[in-house]
N, C-alpha and C positions, 0 to 999 in steps of 0.2 A: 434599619440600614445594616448590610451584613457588614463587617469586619473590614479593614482591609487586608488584603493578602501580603504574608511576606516577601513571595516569590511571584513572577509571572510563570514561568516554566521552573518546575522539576524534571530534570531526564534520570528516568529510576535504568538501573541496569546498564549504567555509566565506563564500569567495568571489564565488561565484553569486548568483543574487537571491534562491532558497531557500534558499542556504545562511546567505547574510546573514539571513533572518528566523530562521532557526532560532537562530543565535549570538545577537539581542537576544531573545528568547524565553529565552534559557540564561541570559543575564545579570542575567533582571529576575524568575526564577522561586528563591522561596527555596531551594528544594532543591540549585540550581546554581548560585547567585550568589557571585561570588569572595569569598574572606573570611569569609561565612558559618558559624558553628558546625555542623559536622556534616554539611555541604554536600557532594555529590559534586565531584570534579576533573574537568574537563574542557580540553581543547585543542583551537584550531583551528587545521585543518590543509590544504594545498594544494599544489600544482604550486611556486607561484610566491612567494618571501618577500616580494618587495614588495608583491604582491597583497594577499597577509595584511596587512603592516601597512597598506597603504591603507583595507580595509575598517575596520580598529581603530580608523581617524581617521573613518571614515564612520558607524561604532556612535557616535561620542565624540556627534558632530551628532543623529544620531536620538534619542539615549537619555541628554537632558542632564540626568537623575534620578540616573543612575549617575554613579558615580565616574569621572574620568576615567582615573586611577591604577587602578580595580579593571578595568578592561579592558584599560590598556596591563599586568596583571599574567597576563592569560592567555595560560598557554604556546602560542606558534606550533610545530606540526611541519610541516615542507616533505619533499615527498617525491610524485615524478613517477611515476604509476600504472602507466608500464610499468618504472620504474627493481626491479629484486625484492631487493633488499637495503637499499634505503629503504624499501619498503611493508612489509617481514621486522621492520623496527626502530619502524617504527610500530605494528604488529599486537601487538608484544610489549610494547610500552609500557602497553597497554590492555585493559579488561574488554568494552569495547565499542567495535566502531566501528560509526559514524552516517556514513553516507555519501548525497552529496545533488549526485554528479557524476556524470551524465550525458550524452551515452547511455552505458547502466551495460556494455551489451556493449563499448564503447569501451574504456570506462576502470577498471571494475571486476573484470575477470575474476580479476586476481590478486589483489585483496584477498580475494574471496569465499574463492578455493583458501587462502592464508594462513591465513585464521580457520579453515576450516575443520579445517586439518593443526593450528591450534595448539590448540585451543579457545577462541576467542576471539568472543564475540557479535558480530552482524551485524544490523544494519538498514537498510534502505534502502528509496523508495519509486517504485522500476522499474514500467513498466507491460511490460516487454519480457517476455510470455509466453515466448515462445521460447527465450529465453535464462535465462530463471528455469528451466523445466522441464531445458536440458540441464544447469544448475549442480547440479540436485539426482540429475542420471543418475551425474555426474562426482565428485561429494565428499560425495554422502549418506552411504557408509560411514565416511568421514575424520573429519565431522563427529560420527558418535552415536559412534564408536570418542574421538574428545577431549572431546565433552561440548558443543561449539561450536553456539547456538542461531542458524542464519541466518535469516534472518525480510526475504524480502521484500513489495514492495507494502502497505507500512506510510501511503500517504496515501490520501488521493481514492480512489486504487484500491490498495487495495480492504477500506480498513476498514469505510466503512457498510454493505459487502452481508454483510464476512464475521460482526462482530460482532450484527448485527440479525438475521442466521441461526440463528447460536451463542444467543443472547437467545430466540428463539422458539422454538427444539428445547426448549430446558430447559423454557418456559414451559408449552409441550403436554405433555411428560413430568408432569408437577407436576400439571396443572390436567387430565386426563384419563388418567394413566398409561398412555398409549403411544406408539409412531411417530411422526413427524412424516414424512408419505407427501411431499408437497412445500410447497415455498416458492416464490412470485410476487414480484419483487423491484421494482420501479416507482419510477425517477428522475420526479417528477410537476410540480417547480417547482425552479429553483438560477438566482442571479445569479454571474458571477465571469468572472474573464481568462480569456485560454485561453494554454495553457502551451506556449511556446515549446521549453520541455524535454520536453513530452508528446510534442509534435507529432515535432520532432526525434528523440527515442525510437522513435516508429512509422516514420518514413521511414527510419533507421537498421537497423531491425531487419526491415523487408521487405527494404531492398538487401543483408543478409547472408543472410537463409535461404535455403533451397533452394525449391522449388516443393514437394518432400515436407514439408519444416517445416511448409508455410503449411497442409499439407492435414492432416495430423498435429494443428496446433493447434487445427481445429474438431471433434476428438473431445473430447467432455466429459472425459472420464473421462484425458486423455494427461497432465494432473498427479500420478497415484497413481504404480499399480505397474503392470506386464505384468499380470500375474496379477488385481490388481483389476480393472481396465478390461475383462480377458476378462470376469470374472466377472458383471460389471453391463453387458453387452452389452445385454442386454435391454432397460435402462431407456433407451439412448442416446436413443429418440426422445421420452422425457419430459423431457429437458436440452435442445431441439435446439427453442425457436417458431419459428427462422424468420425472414427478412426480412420476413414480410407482414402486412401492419395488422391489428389481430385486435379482438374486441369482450373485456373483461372483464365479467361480468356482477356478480360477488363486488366487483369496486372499479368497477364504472360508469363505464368509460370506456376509450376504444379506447387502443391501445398500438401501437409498433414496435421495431424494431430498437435495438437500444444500443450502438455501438459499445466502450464499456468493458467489455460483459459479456465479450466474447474476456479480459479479462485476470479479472475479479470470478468467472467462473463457475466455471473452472479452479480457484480458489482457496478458494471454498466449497466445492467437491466434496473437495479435498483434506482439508482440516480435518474432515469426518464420516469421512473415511478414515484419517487419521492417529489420531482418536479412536474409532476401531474400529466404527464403524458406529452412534455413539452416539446421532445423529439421527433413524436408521432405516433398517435393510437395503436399504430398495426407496423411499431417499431421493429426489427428484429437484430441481431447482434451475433457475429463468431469470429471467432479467434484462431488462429493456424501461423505453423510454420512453414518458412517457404525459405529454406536456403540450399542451394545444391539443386541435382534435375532429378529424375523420377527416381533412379535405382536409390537415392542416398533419402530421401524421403521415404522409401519405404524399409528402410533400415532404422530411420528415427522411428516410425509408426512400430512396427515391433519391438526397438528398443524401449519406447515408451509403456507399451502392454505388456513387457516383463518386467519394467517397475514395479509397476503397479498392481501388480500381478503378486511379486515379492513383498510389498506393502502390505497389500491385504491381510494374508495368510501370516497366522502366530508363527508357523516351525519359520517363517524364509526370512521374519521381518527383524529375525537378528541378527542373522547373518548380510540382510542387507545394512544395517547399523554400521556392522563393520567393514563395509567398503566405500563408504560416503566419507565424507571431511568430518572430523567431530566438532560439537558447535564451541563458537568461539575461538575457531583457527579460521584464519583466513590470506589470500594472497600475500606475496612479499610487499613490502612499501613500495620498493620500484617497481613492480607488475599495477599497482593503482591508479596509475595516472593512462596507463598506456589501452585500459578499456574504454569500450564504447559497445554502443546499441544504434539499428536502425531498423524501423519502421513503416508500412506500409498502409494507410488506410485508404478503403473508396463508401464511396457515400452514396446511396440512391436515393433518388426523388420520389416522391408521391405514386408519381409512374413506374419506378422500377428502372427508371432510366438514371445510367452514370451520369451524379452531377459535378463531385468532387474527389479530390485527390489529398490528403492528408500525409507528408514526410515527415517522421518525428524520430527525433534522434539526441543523444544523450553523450558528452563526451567523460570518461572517467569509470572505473568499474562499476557497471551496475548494479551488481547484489551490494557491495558495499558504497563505496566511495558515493556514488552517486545518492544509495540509498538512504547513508547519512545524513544528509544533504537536504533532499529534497523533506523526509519530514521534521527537518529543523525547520524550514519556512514554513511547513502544517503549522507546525507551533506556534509559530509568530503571529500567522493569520489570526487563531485561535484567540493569542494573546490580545490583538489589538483590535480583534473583532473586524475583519477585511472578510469581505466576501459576494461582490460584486457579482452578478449574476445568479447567486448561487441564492442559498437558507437563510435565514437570519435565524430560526427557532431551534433549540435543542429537539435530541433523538439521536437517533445512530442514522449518520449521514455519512458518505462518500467525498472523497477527499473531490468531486467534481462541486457536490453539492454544497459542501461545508467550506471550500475554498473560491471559486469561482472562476472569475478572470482574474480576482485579486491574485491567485497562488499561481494560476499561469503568469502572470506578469511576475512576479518573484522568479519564477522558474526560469523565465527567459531572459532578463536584467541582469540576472547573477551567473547568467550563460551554463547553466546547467542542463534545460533542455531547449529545444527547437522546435517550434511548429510551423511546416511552410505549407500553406493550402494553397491548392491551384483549383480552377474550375477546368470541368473537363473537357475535351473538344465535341 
């Protein structure tokens, strides 16, 4: 019989300005509130002691509803992400760790390998495709051999495409008993910061890959398996719009490029893959922006290809460093409340015919506030083993897969997000 665990969650990288939200979020949420009857344990945890305690004095100012005493009562672990015998004694402390330090290729490699060797849940809300994909080349066996649920891309990217996905397959199943041929996913209106830890993530994660990474990560399908990806060669070019401004006739209104779909598309395709094709053999999946008419779309669509452009290349990827938010700055506290996100999905039938209409929308900043947030409920799922529709077995799962309806019902109870399906006319 293993041990029992001291902690249910440790959130490592507590510190941060996401990490900081995430810890007042723990503190003020009954389930996790220190002291509470029946309440889960949690610790925060970091590089740096003092760091820890300063934020505790920083929680004390924010959050003067709480106890002062019920947060200088939670336990601090310190433990420096390349140290492997401090990351060894934290993994082993815990049912889960919550990890919110970035960039994750930096500083998370070893905890992922940890959890994964010991079984030990994982969540974290990396946009670093490339790095998510080699983690699961690396310790997919490690992981479903210990049972260890690693669940990345649990915020911004890439809950709303993966659960609004997941939400619509079941919908057409139900409401016409078949396929779901594809999903159009449409970011259409969002207020919020832009995330210094995002940004820092994608410049991080082009200065390590190769030239083959980068060309590796725009196959759809380079999230599954060898063998899947052979298999659905066929559909590549119904996963693949496109840079170029396209008309939507089904949602009326022109679209472009997204750059989050590199991480949200990857991750939907996985989830119909991991759940055996539950969506539909000859599924297909894309992502786009759609806000403004043709000319401001195709101002996003170049603006996005000299990102990305600046990314790639060593001489420009410093100088775009220095015009991004550096990580760990984020919005004022009064601009936090006052973001939001809305979304757009349609659904096609077996036919190819529109069956359904998916709104999904998010009130509070989404890089942070919301992002907060929502993988604190990852963790709880995690923790209490909720996942209703979804896995029961460890590997590297998708917060659709590893959460289910259990994490949509979290999402939606605690009013964080919104999913309103309609069938189509």
């Amino acid at each position: 019989m293993a041990a029992p665990k001291q902690f249910d969650i440790v959130l490592y990288g507590a510190t941060g300005y996401t990490g900081q939200l995430a810890a007042r979020y723990l503190l003020t949420e009954a389930e996790t509130a220190p002291g509470a009857a029946g309440a889960l344990t949690w610790a925060m945890a970091g590089r740096s002691e003092a760091k820890l305690l300063q934020t505790k004095e920083a929680l004390k100012l924010r959050l003067p509803h709480v106890r002062p005493e019920a947060i200088d009562a939670v336990p601090i672990v310190v433990a420096e992400a390349s140290d492997a015998a401090a990351i060894l004694a934290l993994v082993q402390s815990t049912k889960v760790v919550l990890t919110l330090a970035g960039p994750y290729a930096l500083y998370s490699d070893l905890l992922v390998q940890l959890c994964a060797e010991h079984g030990v849940h994982y969540c974290d809300i990396t946009g670093e495709i490339i790095w998510v994909e080699k983690n699961a080349r690396k310790y997919e066996a490690a992981a479903q051999r210990s049972g260890a649920r690693i669940v990345h891309c649990c915020g911004l990217e890439a809950v709303p495409s993966d659960l609004t996905t997941f939400l619509l397959a079941d919908f057409v199943r139900a409401q016409r008993q078949c396929e779901t041929s594809h999903v159009s996913f449409y970011w259409v209106d969002s207020v919020g910061g832009v995330s210094g830890g995002t940004c820092a993530s994608l410049i991080n994660q082009m200065a390590l890959a190769s030239r083959g990474d980068v060309k590796r990560a725009f196959a759809p399908y380079f999230y599954t398996s060898a063998a899947y990806e052979h298999a659905k060669q066929p559909l590549a070019a119904a996963n693949t719009p496109g840079f170029r401004v396209r008309y939507d006739p089904d949602l009326q209104a022109w679209t472009t490029v997204f750059i989050a779909a590199a991480v949200n598309s990857p991750v939907v395709l996985r989830s119909n893959y991991l759940l055996g094709d539950r969506y539909g053999k000859a599924f297909s999946y894309w992502e786009r922006f759609s806000t403004g008419g043709f000319v401001f779309q195709n101002v996003v669509s170049l603006v996005t290809m000299a990102l990305l452009a600046l990314a790639y290349f060593n001489f420009t990827r410093a100088l775009l460093a220095k015009l991004v938010p550096a990580p760990g700055v984020g919005p004022a506290e009064e601009d936090l409340p006052k973001g939001y996100f809305k979304t757009e999905a349609l659904a096609y039938d077996a036919d190819r015919k529109l069956a359904a209409r998916c709104a999904t929308s998010g009130e509070g900043d989404p890089a942070y506030l919301l992002t907060s947030k929502m993988i604190v409920e990852m963790a709880k799922c995690l923790a209490k083993g909720e996942h209703d529709g979804g896995l029961a077995t460890g590997g590297f799962l998708t917060p659709a897969t590893a959460g289910g309806h259990s994490f949509v019902k979290r999402l939606q109870d605690k009013g964080l997000l919104k999913f309103t399906i309609t069938k189509a006319e």
